[in-house]
Backbone as JSON, one array per atom type, in Angstrom:
{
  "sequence": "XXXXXXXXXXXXXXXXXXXXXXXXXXXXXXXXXXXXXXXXXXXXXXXXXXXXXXXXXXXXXXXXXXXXXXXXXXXXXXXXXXXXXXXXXXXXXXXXXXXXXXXXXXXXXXXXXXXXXXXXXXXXXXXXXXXXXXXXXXXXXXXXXXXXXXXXXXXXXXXXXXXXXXXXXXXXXXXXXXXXXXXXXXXXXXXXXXXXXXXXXXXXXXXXXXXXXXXXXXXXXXXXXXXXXX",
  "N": [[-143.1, 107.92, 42.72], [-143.24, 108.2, 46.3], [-143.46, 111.52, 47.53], [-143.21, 112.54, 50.41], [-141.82, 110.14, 51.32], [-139.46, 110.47, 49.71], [-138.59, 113.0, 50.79], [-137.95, 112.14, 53.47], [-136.66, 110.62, 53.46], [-133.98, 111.87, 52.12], [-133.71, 113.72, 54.35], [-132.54, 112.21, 56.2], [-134.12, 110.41, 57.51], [-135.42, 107.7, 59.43], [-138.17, 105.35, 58.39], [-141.53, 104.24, 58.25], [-143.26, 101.52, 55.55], [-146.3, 100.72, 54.38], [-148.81, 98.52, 54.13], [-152.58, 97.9, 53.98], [-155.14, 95.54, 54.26], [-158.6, 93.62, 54.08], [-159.65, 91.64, 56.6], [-161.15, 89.35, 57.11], [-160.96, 87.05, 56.01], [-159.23, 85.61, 56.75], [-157.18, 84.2, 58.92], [-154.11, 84.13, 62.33], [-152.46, 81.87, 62.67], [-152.97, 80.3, 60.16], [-151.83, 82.65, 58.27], [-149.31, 82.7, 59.57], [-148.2, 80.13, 58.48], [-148.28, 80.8, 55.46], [-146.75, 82.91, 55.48], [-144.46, 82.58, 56.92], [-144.05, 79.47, 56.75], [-141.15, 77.33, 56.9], [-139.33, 78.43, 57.72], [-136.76, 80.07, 59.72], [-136.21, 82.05, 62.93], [-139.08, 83.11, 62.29], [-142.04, 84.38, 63.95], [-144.78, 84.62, 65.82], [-147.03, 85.77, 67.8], [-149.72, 86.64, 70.27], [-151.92, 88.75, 71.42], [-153.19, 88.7, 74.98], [-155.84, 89.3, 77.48], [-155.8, 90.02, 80.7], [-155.15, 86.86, 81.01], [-156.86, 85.0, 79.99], [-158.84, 85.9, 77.96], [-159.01, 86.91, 74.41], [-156.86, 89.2, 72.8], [-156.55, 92.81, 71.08], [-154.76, 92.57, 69.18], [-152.79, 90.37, 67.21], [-149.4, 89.65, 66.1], [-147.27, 89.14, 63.73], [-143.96, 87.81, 62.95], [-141.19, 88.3, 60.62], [-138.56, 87.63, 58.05], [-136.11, 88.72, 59.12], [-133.74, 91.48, 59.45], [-131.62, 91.33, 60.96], [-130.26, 90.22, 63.97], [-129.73, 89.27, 67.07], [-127.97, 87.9, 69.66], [-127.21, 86.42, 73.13], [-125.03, 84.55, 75.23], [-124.7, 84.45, 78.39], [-123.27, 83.21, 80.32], [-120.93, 82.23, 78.91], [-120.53, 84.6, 78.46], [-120.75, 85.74, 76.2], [-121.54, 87.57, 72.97], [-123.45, 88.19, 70.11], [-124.14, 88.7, 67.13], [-125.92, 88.93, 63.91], [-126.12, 90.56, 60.73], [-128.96, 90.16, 58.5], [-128.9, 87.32, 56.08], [-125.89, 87.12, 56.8], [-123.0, 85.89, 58.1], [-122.87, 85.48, 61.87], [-121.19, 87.86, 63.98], [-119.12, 88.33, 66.48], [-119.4, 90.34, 68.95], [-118.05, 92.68, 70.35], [-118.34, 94.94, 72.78], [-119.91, 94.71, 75.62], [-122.39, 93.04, 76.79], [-125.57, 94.13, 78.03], [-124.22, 96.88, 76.94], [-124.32, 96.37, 74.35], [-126.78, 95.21, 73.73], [-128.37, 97.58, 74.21], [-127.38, 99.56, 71.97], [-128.2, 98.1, 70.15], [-130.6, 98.23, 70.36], [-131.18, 101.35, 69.66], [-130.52, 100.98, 67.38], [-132.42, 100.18, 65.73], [-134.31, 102.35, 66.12], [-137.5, 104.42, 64.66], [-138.18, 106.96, 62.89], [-140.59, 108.29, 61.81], [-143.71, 107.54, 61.76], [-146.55, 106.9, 59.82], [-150.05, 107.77, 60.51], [-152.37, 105.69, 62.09], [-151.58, 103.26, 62.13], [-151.11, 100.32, 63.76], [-150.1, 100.29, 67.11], [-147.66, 98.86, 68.07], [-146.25, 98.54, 65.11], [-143.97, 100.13, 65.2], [-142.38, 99.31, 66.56], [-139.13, 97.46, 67.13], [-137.06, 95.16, 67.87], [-138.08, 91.52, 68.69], [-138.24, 89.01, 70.78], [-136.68, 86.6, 72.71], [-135.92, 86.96, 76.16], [-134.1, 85.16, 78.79], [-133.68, 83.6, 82.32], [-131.16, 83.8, 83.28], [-130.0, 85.9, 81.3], [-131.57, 88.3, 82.87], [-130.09, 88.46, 85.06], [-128.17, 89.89, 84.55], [-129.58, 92.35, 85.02], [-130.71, 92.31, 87.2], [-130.54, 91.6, 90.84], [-130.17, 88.2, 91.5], [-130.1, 84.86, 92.53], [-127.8, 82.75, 91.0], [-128.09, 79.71, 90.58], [-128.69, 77.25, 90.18], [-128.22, 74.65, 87.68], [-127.37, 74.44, 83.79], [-129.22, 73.59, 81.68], [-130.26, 73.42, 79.12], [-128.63, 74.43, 77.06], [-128.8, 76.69, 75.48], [-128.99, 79.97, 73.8], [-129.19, 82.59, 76.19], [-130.66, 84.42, 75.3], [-132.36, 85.8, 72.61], [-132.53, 88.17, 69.89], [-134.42, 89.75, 67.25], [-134.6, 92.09, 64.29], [-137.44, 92.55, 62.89], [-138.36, 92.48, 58.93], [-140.37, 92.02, 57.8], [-143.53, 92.81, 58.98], [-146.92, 91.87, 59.94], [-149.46, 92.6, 60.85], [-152.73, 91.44, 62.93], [-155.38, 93.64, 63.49], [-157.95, 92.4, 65.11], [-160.4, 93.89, 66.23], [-161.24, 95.38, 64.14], [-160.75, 94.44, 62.15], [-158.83, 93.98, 60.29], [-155.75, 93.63, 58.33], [-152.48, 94.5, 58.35], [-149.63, 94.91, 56.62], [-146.5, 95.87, 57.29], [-142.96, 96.8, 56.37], [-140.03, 98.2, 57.83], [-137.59, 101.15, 56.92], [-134.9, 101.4, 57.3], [-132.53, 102.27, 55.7], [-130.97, 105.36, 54.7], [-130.49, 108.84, 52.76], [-127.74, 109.2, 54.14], [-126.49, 107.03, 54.49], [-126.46, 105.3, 53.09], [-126.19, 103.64, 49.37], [-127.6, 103.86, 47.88], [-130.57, 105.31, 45.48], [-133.83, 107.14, 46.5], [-135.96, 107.08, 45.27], [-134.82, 103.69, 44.52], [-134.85, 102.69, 46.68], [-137.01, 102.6, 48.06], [-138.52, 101.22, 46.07], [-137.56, 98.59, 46.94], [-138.57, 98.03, 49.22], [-141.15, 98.71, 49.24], [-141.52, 96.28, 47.12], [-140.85, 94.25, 49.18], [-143.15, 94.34, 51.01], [-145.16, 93.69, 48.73], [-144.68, 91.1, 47.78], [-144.86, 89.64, 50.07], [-147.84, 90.28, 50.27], [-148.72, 88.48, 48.34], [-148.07, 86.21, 49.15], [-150.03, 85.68, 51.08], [-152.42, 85.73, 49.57], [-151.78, 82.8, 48.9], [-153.09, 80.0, 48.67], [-153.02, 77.2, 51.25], [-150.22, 75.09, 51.66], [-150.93, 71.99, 52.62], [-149.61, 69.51, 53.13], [-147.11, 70.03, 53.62], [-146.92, 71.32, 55.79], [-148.01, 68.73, 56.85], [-145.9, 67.21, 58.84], [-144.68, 64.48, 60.66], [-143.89, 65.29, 63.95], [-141.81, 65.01, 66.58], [-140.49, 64.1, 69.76], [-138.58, 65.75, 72.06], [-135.17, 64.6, 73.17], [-135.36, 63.41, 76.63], [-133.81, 65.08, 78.41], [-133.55, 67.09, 77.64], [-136.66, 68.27, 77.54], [-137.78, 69.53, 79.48], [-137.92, 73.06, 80.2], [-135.48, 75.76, 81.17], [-135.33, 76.14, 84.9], [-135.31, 77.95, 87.47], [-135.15, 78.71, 90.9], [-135.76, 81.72, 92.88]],
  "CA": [[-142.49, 107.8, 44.04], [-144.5, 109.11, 47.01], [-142.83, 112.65, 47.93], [-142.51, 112.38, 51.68], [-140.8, 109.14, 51.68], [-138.07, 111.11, 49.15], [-138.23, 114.0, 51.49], [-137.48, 111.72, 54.7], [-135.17, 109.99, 52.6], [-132.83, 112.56, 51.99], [-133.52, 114.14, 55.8], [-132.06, 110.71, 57.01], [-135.13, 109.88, 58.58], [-135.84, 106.25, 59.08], [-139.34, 105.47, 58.06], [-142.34, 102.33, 57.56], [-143.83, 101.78, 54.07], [-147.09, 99.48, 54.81], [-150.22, 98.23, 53.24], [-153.28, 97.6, 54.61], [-156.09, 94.7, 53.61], [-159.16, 93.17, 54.99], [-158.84, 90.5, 57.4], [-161.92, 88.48, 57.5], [-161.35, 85.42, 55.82], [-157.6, 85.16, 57.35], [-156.61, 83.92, 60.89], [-153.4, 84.41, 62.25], [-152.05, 80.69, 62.05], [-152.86, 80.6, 58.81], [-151.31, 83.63, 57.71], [-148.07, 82.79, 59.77], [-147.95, 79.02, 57.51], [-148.43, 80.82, 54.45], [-145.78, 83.78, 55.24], [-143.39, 81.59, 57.24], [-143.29, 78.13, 56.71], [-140.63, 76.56, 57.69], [-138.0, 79.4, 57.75], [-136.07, 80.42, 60.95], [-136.23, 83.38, 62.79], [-140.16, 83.74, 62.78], [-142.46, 84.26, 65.74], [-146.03, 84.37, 66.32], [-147.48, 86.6, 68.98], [-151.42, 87.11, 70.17], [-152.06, 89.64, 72.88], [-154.11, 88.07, 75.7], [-156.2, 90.24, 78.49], [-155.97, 89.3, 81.96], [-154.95, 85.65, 81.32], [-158.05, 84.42, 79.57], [-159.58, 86.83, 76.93], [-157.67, 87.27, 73.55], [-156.96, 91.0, 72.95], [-156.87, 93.03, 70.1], [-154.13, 92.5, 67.91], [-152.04, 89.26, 66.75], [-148.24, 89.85, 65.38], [-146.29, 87.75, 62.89], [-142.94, 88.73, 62.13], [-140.37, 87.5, 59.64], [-137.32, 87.87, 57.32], [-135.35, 89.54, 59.85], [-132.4, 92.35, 58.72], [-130.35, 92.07, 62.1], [-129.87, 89.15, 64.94], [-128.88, 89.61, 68.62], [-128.13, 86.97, 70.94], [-126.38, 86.57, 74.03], [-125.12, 83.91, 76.11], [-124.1, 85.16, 79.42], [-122.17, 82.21, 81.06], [-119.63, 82.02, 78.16], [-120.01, 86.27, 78.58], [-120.79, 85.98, 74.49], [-122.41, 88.28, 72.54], [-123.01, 88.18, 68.77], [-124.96, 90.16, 65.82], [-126.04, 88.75, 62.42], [-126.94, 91.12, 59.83], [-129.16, 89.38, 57.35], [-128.59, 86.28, 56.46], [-124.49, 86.96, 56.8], [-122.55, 85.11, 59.47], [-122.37, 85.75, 63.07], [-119.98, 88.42, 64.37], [-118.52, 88.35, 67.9], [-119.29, 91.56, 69.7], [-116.5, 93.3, 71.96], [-119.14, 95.64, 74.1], [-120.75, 94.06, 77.02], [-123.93, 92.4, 76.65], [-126.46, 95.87, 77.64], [-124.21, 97.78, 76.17], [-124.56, 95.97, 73.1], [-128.33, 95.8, 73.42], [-128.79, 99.27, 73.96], [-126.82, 99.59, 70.72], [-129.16, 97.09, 68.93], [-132.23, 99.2, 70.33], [-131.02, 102.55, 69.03], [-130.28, 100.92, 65.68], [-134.22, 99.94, 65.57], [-135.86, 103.48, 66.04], [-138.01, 104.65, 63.56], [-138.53, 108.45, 63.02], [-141.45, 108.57, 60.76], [-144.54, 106.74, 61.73], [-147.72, 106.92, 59.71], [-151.09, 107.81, 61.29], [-153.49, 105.41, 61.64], [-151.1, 102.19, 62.29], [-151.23, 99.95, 65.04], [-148.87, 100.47, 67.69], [-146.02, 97.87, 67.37], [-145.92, 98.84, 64.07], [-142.66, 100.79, 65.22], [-141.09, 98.19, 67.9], [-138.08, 97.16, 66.45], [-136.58, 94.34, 68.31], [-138.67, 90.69, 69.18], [-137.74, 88.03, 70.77], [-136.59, 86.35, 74.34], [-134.66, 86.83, 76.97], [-134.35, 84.06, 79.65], [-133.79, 83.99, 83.18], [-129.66, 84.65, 82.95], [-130.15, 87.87, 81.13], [-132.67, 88.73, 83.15], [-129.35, 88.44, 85.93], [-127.72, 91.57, 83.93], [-129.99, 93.52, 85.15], [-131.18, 92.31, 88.79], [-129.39, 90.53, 91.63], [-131.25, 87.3, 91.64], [-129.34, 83.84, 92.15], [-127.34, 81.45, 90.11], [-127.94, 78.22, 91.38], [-129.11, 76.27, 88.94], [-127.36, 74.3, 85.91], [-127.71, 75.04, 82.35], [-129.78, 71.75, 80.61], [-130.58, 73.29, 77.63], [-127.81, 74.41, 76.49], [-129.32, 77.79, 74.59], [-128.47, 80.98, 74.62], [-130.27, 83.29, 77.38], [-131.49, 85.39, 74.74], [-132.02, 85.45, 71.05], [-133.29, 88.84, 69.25], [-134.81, 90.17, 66.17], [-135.64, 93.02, 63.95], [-138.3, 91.7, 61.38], [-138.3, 92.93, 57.78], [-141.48, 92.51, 58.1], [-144.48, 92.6, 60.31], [-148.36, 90.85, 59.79], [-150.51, 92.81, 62.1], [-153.87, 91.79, 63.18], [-156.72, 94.32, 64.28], [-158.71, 91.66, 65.44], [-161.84, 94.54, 65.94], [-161.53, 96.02, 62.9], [-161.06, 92.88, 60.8], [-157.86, 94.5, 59.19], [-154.24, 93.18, 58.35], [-151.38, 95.77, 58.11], [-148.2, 94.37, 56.24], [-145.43, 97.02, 57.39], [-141.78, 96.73, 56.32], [-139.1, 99.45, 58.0], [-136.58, 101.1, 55.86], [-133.46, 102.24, 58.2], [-131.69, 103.42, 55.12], [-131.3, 107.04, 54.28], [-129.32, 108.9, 52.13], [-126.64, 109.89, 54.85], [-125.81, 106.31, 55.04], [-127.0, 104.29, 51.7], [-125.64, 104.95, 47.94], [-129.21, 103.87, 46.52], [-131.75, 106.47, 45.37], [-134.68, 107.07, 47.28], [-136.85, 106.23, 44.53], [-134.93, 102.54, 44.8], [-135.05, 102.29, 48.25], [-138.71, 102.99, 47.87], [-139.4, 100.63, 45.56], [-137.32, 97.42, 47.48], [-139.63, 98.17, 50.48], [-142.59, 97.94, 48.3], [-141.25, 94.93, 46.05], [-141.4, 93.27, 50.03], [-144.59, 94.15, 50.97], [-145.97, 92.83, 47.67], [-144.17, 89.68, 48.28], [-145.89, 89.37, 51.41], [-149.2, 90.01, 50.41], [-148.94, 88.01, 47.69], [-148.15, 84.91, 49.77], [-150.97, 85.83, 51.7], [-153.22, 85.41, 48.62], [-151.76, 81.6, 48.27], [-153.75, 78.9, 49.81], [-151.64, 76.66, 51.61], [-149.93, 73.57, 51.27], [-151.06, 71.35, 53.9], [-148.81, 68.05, 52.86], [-145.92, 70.45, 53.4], [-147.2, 71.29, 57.2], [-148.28, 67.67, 57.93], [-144.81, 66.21, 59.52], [-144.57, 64.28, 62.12], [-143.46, 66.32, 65.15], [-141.04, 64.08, 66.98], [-140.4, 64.42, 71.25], [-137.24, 66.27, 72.49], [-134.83, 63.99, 74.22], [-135.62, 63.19, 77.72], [-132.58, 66.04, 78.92], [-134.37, 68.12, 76.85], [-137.84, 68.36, 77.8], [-138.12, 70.62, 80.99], [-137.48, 74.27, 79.88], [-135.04, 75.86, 81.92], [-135.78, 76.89, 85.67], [-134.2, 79.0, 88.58], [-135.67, 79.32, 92.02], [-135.28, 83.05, 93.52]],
  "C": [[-143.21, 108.73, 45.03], [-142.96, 110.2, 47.62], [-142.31, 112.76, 49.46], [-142.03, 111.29, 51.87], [-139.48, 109.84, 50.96], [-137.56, 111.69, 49.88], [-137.47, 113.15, 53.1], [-136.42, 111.27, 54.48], [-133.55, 110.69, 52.71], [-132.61, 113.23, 53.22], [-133.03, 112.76, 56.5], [-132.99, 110.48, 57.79], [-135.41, 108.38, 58.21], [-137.74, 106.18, 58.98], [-139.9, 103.98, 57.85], [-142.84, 103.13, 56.29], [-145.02, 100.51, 54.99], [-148.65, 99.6, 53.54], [-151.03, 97.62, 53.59], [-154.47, 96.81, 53.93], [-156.85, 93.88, 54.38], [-158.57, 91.61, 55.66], [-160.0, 89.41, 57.58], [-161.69, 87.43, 57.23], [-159.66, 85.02, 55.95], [-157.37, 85.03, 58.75], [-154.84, 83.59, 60.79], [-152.38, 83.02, 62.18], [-152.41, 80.57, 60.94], [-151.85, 81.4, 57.43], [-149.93, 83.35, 57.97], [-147.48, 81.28, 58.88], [-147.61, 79.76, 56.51], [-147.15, 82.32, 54.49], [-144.02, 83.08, 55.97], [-143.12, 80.23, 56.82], [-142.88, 77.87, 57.66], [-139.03, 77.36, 58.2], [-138.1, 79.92, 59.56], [-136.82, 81.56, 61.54], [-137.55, 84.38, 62.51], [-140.7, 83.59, 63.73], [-144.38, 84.83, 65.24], [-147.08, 85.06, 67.34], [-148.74, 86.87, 69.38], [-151.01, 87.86, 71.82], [-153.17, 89.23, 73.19], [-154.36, 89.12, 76.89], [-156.54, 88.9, 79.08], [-155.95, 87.38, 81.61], [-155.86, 84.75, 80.22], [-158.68, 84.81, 78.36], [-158.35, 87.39, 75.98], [-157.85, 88.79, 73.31], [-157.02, 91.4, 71.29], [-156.03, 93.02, 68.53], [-153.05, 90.97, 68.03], [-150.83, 89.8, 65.39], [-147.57, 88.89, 65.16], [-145.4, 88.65, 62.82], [-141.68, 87.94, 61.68], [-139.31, 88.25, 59.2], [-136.22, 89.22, 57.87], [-133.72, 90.29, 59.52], [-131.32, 92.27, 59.95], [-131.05, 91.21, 63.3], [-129.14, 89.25, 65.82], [-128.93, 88.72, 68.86], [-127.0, 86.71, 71.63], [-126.27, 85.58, 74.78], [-124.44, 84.29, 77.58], [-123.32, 84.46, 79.99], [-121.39, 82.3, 80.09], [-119.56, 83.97, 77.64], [-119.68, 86.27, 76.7], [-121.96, 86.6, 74.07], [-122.57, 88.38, 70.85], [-123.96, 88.66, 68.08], [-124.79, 88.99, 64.29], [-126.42, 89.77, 61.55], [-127.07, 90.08, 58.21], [-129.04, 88.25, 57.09], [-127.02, 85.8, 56.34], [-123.94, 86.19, 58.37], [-122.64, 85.65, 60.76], [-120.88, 86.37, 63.03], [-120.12, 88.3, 65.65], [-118.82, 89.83, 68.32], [-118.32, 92.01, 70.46], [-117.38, 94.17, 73.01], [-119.61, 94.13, 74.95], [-121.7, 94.01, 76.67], [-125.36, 93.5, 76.69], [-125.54, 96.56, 77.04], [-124.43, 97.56, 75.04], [-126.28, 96.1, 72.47], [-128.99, 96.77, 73.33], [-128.69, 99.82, 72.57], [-127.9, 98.99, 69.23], [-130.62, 97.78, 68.67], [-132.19, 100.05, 69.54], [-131.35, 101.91, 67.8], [-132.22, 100.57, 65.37], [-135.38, 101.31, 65.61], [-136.12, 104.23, 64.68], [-138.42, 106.09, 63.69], [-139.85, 108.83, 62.7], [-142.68, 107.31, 60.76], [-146.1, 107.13, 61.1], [-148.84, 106.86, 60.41], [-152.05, 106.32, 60.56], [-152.49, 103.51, 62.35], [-150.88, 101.72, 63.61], [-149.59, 100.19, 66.12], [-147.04, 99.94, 67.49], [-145.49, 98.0, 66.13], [-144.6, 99.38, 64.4], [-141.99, 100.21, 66.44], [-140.41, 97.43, 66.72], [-137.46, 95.24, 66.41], [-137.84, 93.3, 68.94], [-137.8, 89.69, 69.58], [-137.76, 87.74, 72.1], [-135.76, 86.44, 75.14], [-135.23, 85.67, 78.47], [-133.82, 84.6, 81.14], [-132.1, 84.41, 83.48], [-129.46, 85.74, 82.57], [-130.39, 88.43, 81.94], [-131.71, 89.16, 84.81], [-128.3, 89.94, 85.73], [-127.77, 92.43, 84.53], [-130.39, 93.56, 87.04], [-130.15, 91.27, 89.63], [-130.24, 89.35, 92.32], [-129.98, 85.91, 91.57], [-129.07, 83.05, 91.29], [-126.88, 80.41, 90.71], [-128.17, 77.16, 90.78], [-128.55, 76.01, 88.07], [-128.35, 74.6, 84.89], [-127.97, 73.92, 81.43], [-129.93, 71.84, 79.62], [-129.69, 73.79, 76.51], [-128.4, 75.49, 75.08], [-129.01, 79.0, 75.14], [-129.59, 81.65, 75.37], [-131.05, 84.27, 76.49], [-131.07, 85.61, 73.67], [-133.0, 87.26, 70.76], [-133.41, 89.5, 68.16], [-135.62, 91.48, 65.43], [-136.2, 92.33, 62.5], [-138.29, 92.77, 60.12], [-139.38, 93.0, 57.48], [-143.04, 92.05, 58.72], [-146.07, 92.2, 59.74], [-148.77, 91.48, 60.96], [-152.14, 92.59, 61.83], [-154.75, 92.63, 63.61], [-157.65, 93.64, 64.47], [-160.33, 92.56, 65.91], [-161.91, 95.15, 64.86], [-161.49, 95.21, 61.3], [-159.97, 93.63, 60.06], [-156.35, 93.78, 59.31], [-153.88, 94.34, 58.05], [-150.23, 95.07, 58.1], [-147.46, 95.85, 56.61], [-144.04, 96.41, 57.55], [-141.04, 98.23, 56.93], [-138.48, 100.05, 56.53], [-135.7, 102.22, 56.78], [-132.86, 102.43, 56.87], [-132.46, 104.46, 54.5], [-130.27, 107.28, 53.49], [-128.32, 109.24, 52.82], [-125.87, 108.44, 55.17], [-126.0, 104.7, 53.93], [-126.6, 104.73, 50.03], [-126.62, 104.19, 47.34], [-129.58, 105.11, 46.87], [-132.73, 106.13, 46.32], [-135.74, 106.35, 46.47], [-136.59, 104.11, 44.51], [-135.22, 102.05, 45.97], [-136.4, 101.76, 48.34], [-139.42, 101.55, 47.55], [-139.14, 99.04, 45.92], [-137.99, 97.62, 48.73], [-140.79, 98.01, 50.14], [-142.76, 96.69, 47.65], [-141.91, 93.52, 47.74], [-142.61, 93.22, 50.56], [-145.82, 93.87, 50.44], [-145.3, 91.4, 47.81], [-144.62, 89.1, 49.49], [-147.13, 89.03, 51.03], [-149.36, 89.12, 49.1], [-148.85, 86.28, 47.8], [-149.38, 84.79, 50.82], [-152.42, 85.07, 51.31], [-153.06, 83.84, 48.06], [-152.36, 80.58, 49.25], [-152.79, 77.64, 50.02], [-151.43, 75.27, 51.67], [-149.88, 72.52, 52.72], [-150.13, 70.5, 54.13], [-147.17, 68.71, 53.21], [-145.66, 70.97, 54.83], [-147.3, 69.56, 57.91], [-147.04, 66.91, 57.9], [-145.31, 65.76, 60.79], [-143.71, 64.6, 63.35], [-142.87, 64.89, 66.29], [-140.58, 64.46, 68.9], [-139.13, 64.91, 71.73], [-136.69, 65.08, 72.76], [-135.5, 64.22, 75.7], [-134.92, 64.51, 78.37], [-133.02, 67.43, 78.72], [-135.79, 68.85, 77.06], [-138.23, 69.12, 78.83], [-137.07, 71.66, 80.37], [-136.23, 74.75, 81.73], [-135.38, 76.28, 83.15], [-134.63, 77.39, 86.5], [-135.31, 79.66, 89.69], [-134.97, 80.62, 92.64], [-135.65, 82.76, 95.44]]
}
């Protein structure tokens, strides 16, 4: 068991475990088939400069421990942990998110790892949230019938270094002992068990016949994302 994860362990420090492996003969569609599929609740991300030019890192992130989302016209707010049911929130929508942030910080970040490595929460917020916070009009109906904002902390993260040709699998581990009745040594070793489960789907070449569906057209009602002139 590595010694400063024990030691953070028992200081209730939240902490990443990660593992790092070349990246040349992997691109990040690829990688997100062969770690996602067809499962919920993943996402995709490439950082683009100035509009045009891709940047330097590409984030996957998956098997998410904890689910926000908010609809603001029906003033609903709700929380999954895991893959357990939806609870109803009683705070107010920021206060709740604030709540969701805190629960996401990480004390204990290894040198050397790309930034995001320790952002917690992904996901979207739409132009209703986005009313929370600024005083911008509601004039517009609601076509799509989704909530204004869905978000996620991933279990675990697929980073590209697109100049250094490197992947970095990093799982969190928010428990400590001030708030978990495993050992540190187990803790340890179900944070490792997922980041070998990762890279070991990494290592499977992928099932094309299981990608090629045919992708079918929204409804008509459906098809124009939502807008809102300011």
């Amino acid at each position: 068991m590595n010694s400063d994860f024990s030691t953070n362990f028992a200081a209730g420090k939240t902490q990443l475990v990660w593992k790092a492996m070349p990246g040349d003969l992997e691109t990040p569609v690829s990688a997100y088939l062969k770690l996602c599929g067809e499962d919920p609740y993943c996402f995709l991300l490439e950082s683009v400069e100035g509009g045009a030019t891709l940047g330097r890192y590409s984030i996957i992130g998956l098997a998410p421990d904890f689910l926000w989302s908010c609809d603001v016209r029906k003033n609903s707010v709700s929380t999954r942990q895991g893959t357990g049911p939806w609870t109803a929130e009683t705070d107010a929508a920021l206060t709740s998110l604030r709540k969701a942030i805190a629960s996401c910080h990480i004390d204990i970040t290894p040198e050397g790892l790309p930034p995001m490595a320790v952002s917690g929460l992904f996901g979207m917020m739409g132009y209703d949230m986005v009313r929370l916070a600024e005083n911008i009009p509601d004039n517009k109906p609601d076509d799509l019938g989704i909530p204004d904002s869905v978000l996620m902390r991933p279990g675990i993260l697929c980073i590209f270094d697109n100049v250094k040709n490197i992947i970095t699998l990093v799982t969190p581990v928010y428990e400590h002992a001030q708030n978990s009745g495993k050992t540190a040594g187990d803790t340890e070793a179900e944070a490792t068990a997922r980041l070998e489960a990762a890279f070991k789907k990494l290592q499977t070449p992928i099932d094309f016949t299981a990608h090629n569906k045919k992708i079918l057209a929204p409804p008509a009602s459906r098809r124009s994302a939502k807008h809102h002139e300011g």
